[in-house]
Kinemage of the C-alpha trace (Angstrom):
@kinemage 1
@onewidth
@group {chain A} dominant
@subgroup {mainchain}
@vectorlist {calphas} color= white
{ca unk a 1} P 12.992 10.333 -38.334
{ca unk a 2} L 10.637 8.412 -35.693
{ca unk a 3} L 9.357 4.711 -37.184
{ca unk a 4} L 5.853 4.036 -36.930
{ca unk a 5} L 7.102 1.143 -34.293
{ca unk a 6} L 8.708 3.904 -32.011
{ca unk a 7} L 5.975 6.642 -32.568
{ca unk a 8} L 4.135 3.671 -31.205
{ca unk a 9} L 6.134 2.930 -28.096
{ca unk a 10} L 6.397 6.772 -27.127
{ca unk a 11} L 2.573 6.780 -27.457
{ca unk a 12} L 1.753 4.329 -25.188
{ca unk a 13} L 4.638 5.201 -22.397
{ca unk a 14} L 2.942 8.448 -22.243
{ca unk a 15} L -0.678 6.948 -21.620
{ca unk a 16} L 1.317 4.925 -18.725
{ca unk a 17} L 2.742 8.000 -17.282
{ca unk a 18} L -0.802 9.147 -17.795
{ca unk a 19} L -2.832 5.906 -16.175
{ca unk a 20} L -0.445 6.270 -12.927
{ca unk a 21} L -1.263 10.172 -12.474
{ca unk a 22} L -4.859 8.805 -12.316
{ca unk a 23} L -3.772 6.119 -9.811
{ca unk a 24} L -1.896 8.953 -7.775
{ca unk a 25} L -5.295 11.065 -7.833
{ca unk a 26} L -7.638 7.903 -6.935
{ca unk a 27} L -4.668 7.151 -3.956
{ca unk a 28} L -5.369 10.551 -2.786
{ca unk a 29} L -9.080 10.816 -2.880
{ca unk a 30} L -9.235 7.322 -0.909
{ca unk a 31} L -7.256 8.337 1.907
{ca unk a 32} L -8.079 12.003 2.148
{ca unk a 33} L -11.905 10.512 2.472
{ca unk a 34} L -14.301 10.550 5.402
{ca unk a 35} L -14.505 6.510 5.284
{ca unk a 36} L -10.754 6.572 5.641
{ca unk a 37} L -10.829 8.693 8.328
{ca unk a 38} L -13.512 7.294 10.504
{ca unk a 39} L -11.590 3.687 10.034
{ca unk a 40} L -8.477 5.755 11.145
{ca unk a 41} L -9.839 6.878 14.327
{ca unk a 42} L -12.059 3.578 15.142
{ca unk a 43} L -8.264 1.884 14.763
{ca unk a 44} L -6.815 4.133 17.368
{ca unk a 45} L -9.049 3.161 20.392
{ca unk a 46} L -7.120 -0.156 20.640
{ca unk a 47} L -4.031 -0.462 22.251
{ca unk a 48} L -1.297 -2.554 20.824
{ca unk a 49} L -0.403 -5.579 22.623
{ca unk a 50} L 2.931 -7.341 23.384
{ca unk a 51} L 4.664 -10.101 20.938
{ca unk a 52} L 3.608 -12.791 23.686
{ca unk a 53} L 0.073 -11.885 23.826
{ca unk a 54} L -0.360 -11.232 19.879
{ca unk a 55} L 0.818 -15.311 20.119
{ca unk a 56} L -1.738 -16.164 22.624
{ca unk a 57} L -4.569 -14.110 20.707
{ca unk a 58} L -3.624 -16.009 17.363
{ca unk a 59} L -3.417 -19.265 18.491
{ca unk a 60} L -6.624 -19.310 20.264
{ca unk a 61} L -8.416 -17.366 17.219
{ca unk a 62} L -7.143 -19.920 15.128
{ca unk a 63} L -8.606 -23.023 17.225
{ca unk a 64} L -11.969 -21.270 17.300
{ca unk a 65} L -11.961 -20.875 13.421
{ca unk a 66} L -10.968 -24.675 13.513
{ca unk a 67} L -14.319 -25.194 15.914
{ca unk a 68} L -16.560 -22.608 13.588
{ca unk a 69} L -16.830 -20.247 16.413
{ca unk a 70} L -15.041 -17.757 14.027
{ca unk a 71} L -15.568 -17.005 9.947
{ca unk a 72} L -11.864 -16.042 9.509
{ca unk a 73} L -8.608 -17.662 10.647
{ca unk a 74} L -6.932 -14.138 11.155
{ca unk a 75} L -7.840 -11.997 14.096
{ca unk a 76} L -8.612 -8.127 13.750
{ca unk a 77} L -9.800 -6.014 15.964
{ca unk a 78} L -9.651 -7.028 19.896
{ca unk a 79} L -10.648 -5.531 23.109
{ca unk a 80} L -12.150 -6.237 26.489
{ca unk a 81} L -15.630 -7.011 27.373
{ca unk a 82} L -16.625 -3.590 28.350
{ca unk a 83} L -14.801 -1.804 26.085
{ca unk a 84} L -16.747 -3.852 23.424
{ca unk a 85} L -19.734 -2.031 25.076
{ca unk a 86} L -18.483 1.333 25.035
{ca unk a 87} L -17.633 1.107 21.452
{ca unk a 88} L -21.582 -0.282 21.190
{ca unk a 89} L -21.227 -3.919 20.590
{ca unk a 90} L -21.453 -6.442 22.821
{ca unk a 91} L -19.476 -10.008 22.961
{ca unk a 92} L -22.483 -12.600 21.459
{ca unk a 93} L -23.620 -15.233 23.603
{ca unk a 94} L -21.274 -18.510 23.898
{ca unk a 95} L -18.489 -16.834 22.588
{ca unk a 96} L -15.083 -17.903 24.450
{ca unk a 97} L -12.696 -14.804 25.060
{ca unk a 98} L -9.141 -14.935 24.800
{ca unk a 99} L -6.952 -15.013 27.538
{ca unk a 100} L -4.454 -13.151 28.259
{ca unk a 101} L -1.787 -11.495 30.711
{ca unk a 102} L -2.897 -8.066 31.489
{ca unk a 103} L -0.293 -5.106 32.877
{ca unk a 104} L -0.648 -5.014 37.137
{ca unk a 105} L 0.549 -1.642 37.805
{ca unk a 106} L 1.576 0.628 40.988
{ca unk a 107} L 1.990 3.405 41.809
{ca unk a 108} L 5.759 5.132 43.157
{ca unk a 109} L 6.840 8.045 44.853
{ca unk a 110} L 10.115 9.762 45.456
{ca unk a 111} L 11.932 12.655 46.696
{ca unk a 112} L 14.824 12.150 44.569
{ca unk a 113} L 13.970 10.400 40.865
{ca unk a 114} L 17.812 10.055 40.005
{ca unk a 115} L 18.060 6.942 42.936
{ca unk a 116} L 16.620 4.223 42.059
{ca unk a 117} L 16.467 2.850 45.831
{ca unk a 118} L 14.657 6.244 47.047
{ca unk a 119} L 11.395 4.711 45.085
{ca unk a 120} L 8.237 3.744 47.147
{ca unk a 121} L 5.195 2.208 46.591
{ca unk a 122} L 2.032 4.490 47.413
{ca unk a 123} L -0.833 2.073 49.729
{ca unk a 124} L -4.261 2.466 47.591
{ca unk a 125} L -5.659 5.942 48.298
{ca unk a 126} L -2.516 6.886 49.619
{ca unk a 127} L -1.031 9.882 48.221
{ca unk a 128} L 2.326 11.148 47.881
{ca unk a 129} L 4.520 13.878 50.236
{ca unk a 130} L 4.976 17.410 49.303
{ca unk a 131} L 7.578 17.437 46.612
{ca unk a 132} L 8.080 13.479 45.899
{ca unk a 133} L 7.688 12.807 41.915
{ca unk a 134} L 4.647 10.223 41.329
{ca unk a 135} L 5.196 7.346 38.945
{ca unk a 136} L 3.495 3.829 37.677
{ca unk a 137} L 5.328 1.042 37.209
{ca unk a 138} L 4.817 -2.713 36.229
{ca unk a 139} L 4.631 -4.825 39.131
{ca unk a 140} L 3.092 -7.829 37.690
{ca unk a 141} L 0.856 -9.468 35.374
{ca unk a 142} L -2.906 -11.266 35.528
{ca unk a 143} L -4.911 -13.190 33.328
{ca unk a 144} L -7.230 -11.759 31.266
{ca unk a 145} L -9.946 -12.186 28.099
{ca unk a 146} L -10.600 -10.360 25.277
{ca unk a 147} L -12.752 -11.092 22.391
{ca unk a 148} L -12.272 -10.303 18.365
{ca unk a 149} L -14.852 -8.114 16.446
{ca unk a 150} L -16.076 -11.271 14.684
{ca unk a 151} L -17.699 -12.704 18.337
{ca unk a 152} L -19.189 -9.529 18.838
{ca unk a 153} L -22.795 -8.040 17.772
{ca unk a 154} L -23.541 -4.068 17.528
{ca unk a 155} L -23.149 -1.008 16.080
{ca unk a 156} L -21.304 -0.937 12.373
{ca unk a 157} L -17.214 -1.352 12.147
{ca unk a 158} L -16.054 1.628 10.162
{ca unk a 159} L -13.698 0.317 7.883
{ca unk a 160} L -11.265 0.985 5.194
{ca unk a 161} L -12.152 0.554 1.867
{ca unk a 162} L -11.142 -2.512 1.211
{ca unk a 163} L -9.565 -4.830 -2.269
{ca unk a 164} L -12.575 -6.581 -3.985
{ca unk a 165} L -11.545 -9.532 -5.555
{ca unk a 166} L -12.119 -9.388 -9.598
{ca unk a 167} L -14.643 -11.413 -10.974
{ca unk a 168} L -15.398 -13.109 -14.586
{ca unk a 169} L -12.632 -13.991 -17.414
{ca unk a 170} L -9.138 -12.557 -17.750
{ca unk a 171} L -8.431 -11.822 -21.047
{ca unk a 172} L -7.634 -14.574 -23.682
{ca unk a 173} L -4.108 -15.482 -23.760
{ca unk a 174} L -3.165 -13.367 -21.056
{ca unk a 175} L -3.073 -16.090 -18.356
{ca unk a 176} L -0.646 -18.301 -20.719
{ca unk a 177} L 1.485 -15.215 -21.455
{ca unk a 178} L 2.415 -14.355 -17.812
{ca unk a 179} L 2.713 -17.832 -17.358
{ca unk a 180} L 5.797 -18.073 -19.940
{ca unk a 181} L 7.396 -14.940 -18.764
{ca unk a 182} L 7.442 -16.107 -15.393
{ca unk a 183} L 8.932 -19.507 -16.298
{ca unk a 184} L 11.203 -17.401 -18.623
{ca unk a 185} L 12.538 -15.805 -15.668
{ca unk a 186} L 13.557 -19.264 -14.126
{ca unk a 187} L 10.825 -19.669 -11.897
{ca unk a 188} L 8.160 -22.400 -11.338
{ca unk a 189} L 4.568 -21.282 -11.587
{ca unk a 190} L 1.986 -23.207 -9.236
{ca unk a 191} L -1.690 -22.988 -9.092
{ca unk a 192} L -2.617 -24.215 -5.473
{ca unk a 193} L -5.891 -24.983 -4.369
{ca unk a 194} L -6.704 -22.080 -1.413
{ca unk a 195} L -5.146 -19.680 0.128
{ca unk a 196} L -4.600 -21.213 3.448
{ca unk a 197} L -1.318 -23.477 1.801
{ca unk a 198} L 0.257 -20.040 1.399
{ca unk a 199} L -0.727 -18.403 4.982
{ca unk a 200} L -4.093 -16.580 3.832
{ca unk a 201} L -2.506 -14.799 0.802
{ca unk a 202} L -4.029 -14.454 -2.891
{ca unk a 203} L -0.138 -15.397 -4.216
{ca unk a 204} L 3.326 -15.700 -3.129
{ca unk a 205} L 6.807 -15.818 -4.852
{ca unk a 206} L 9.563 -17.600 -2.878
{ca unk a 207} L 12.854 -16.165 -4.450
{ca unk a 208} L 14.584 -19.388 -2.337
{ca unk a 209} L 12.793 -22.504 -4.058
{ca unk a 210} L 11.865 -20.228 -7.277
{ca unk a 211} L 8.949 -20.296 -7.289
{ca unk a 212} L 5.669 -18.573 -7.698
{ca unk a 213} L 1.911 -19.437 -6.267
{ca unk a 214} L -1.595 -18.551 -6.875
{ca unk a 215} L -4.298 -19.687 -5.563
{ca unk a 216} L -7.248 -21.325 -7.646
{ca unk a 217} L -10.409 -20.586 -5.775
{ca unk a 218} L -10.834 -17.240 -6.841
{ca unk a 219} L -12.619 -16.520 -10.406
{ca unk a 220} L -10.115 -16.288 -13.932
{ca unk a 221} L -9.960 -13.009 -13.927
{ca unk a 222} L -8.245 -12.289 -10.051
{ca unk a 223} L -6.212 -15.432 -10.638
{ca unk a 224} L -4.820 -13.825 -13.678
{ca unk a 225} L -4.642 -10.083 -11.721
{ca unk a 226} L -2.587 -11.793 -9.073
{ca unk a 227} L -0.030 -13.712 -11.437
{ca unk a 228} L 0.606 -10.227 -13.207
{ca unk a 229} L 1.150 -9.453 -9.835
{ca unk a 230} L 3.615 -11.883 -8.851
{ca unk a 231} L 5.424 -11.774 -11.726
{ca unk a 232} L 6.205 -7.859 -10.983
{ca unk a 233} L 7.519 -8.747 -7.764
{ca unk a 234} L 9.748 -11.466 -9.999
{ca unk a 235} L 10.942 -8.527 -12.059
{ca unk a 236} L 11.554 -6.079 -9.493
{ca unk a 237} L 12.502 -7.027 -6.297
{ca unk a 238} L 14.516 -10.021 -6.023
{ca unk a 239} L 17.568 -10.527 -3.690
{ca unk a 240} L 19.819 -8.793 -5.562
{ca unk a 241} L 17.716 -5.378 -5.799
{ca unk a 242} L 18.238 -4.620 -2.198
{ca unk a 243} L 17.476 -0.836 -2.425
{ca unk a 244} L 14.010 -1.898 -3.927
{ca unk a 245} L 13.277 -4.513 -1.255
{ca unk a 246} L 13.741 -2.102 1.919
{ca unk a 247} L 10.218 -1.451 2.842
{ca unk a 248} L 7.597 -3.691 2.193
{ca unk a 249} L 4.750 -1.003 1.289
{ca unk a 250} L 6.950 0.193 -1.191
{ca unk a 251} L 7.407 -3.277 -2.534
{ca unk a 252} L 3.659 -3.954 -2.765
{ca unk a 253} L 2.642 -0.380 -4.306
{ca unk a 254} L 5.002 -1.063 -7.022
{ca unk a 255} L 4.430 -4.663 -7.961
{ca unk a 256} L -0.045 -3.809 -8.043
{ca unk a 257} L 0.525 -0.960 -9.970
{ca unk a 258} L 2.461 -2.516 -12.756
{ca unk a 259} L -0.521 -4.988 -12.488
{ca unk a 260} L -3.176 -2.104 -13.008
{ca unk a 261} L -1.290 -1.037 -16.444
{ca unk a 262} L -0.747 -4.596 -17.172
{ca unk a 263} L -4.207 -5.188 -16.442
{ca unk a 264} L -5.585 -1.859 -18.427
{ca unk a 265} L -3.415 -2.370 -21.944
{ca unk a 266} L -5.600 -5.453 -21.424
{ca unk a 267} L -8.921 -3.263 -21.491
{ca unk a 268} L -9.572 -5.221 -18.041
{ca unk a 269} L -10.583 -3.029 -14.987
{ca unk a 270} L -8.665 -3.886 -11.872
{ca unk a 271} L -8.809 -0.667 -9.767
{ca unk a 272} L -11.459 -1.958 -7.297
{ca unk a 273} L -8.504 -3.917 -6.182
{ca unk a 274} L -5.623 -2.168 -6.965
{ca unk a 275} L -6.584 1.385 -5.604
{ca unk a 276} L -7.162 0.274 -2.178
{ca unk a 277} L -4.349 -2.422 -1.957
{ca unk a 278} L -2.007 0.128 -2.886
{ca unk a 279} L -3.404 3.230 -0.946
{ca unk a 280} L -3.729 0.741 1.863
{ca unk a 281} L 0.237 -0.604 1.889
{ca unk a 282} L 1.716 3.185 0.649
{ca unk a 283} L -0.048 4.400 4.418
{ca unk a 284} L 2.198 2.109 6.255
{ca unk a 285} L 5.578 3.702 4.340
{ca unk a 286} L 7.463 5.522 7.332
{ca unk a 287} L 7.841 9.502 6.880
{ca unk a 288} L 5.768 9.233 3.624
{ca unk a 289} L 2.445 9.931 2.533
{ca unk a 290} L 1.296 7.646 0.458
{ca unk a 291} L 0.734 9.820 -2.751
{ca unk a 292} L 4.495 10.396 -2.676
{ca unk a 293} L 4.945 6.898 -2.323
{ca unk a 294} L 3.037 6.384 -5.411
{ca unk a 295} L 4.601 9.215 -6.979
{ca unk a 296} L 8.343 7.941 -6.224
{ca unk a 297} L 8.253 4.899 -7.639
{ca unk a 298} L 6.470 5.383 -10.936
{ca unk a 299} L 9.729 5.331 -12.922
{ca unk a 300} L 10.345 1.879 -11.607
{ca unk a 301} L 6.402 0.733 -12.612
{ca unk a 302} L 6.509 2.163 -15.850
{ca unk a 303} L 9.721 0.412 -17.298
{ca unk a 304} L 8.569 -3.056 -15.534
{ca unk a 305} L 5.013 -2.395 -17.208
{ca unk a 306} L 6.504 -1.769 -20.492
{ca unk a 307} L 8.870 -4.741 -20.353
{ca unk a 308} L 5.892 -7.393 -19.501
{ca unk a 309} L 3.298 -5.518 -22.274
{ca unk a 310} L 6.364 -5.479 -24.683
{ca unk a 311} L 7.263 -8.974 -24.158
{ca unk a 312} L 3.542 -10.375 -24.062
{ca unk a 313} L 2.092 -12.112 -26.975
{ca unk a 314} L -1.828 -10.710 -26.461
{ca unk a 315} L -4.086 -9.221 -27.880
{ca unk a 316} L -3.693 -5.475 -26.077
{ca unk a 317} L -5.535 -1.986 -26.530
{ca unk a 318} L -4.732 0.189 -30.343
{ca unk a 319} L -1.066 1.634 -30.137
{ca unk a 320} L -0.348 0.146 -26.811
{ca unk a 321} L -2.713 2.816 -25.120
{ca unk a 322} L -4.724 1.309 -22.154
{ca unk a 323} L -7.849 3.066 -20.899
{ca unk a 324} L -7.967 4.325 -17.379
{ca unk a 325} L -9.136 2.721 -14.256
{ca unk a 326} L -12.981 3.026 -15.128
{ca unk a 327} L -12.679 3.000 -18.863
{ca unk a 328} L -12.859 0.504 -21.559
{ca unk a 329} L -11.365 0.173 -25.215
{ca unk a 330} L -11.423 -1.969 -28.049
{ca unk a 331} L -8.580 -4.116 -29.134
{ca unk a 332} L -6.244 -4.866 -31.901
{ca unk a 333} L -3.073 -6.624 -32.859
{ca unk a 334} L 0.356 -5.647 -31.150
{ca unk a 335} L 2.801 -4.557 -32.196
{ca unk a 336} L 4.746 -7.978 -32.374
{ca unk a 337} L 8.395 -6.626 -33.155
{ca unk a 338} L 8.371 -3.964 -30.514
{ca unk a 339} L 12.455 -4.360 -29.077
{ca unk a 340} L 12.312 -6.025 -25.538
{ca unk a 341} L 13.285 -3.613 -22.787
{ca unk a 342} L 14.195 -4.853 -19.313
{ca unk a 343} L 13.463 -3.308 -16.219
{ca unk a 344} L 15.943 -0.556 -14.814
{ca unk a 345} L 15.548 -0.520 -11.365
{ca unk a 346} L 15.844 3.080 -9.705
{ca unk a 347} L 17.220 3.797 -5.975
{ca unk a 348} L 14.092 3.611 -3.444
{ca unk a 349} L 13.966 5.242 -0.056
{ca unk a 350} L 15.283 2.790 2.562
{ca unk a 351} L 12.750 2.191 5.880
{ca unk a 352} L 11.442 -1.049 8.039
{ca unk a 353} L 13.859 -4.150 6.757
{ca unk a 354} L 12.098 -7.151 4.775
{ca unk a 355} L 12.194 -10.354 4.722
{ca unk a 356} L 14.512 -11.645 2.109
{ca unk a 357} L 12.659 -14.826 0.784
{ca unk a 358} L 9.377 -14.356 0.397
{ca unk a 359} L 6.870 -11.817 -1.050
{ca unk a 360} L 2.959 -12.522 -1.024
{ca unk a 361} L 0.046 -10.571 -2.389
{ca unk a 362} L -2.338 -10.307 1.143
{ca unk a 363} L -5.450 -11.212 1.249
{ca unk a 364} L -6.705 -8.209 2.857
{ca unk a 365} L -4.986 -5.042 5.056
């Protein structure tokens, strides 16, 4: 016969199982939206540009947020002067553009493609013989500016929902029981001032020095949201779980949704957060939508949820059964002699390689 103890465990692994078919469904809803869409297709009208000319666009953001010219240190969107205009913006007055080296093309004919020394370049306006094969090719480069979103004035960005930040008090004890887990797990926990001592990010665990950071100027509660956060990516995907640490989007989707049931069997509300921050990195999973993303790794979440709640010494929600992602619930004792349970980490798809080191909450997608 069932104790009361296990009656209680089974009850609140099925309101888990139960909490991430909601997150699946809000997942969904987001990115099957018309806000998702229109950012989608506002996204597509700029072209990617090459590794040397991302490094030329970032350093010379990065002195114009050191001059004020810019509100954030990170580029986003960039384009040309009159492409600005055709998207209905225009580049604000005094504002610097970037430069940059821009493609010089020409344009090739030839009778037979297969030799490379039959190829010859067309004069401007001149066009090519009866049965020659037309083609452009790179001939050189020239400089030339573009400007970021942020120096520009106009019609509205459509964006993607993005993560807001939690505000007001975690819940008591919750801060000092993540704390002790993570130094349980041999790892140093350190509250830094901002996020621009760990490159623009909320947190960041370094699996190298052991330790864990998260930044202070935020309010209790997000501080709190992003150690429960950190401490999943402690748990789940150091560098000897190498099938879990393939893809970073799978990575992040896992470690914010053990957060959310972390965060819930707290009675504390962190979906305006976690359901775009995980919609947002399960889009960028190769050959997967990002429901099934969600969907694949909810073993994995639900054993690392239960191991943290089991292990935590908090006050959390009647039976272990957290409300959903707009809900709230009263609270009551745990149950303080639940058995520990560690994490069983399950086989994950294997995609884009990641680093090995590091692993930081973002800002921002």
């Amino acid at each position: 016969m069932a104790t009361k103890q296990e009656n209680a465990r089974a009850a609140r692994e099925a309101k888990l199982d139960e909490l991430h078919e909601r997150l699946m469904g809000a997942v969904e809803r987001l990115v099957t939206g018309e806000d998702w869409a229109d950012a989608l297709r506002f996204a597509a009208k700029f072209r990617s540009r090459s590794f040397n000319n991302v490094m030329l666009i970032w350093e010379q953001h990065h002195a114009a947020f050191e001059q004020g010219r810019v509100p954030e240190p990170f580029p986003t969107y960039v384009a040309g002067y009159k492409q600005w205009q055709q998207l209905g913006r225009q580049v604000e007055k005094g504002q610097g553009g970037y430069q940059i080296l821009a493609p010089v093309t020409g344009k090739f004919a030839s009778a037979n493609p297969s030799d490379p020394m039959s190829w010859r370049r067309l004069n401007r306006g001149e066009k090519p013989k009866a049965g020659e094969v037309v083609r452009s090719k790179l001939v050189g480069v020239h400089p030339a500016y573009v400007w970021d979103v942020s120096q520009t004035a106009g019609d509205p960005i459509p964006e993607r929902p993005e993560p807001r930040l939690l505000t007001g008090q975690a819940p008591e004890g919750l801060r000092e029981g993540l704390a002790e887990r993570i130094g349980a797990e041999g790892f140093e926990l350190l509250w830094v001032p901002h996020e621009g001592m760990m490159g623009g990010a909320n947190g960041l665990t370094d699996y190298t020095t052991r330790q864990v950071s998260v930044r202070m100027n935020m309010d209790d509660a997000a501080q709190v949201k992003t150690e429960a956060h950190e401490l999943a990516h402690v748990l789940m995907h150091g560098p000897d779980q190498e099938e879990a640490r393939q893809h970073r989007g799978i990575g992040e989707v896992e470690a914010e949704s053990v957060t959310l049931m972390v965060g819930a069997a707290h009675g504390m509300d962190t979906s305006g957060y976690t359901i775009p921050y995980v919609a947002g990195w399960a889009a960028v999973v190769d050959r997967k939508n990002p429901v099934e993303v969600v969907q694949a790794a909810g073993e994995r979440i639900r054993k690392t949820a239960l191991d943290v709640l089991d292990r935590l010494d908090t006050v959390q929600v009647p039976n272990g059964t957290p409300p959903g992602p707009a809900q709230s619930a009263g609270k009551t004792t745990p149950d303080r002699d639940a058995p520990e349970r560690a994490a069983a980490p399950s086989p994950l798809p294997a995609s884009e390689p990641l680093r090995t080191s590091v692993r930081a909450e973002a800002r921002g997608l």
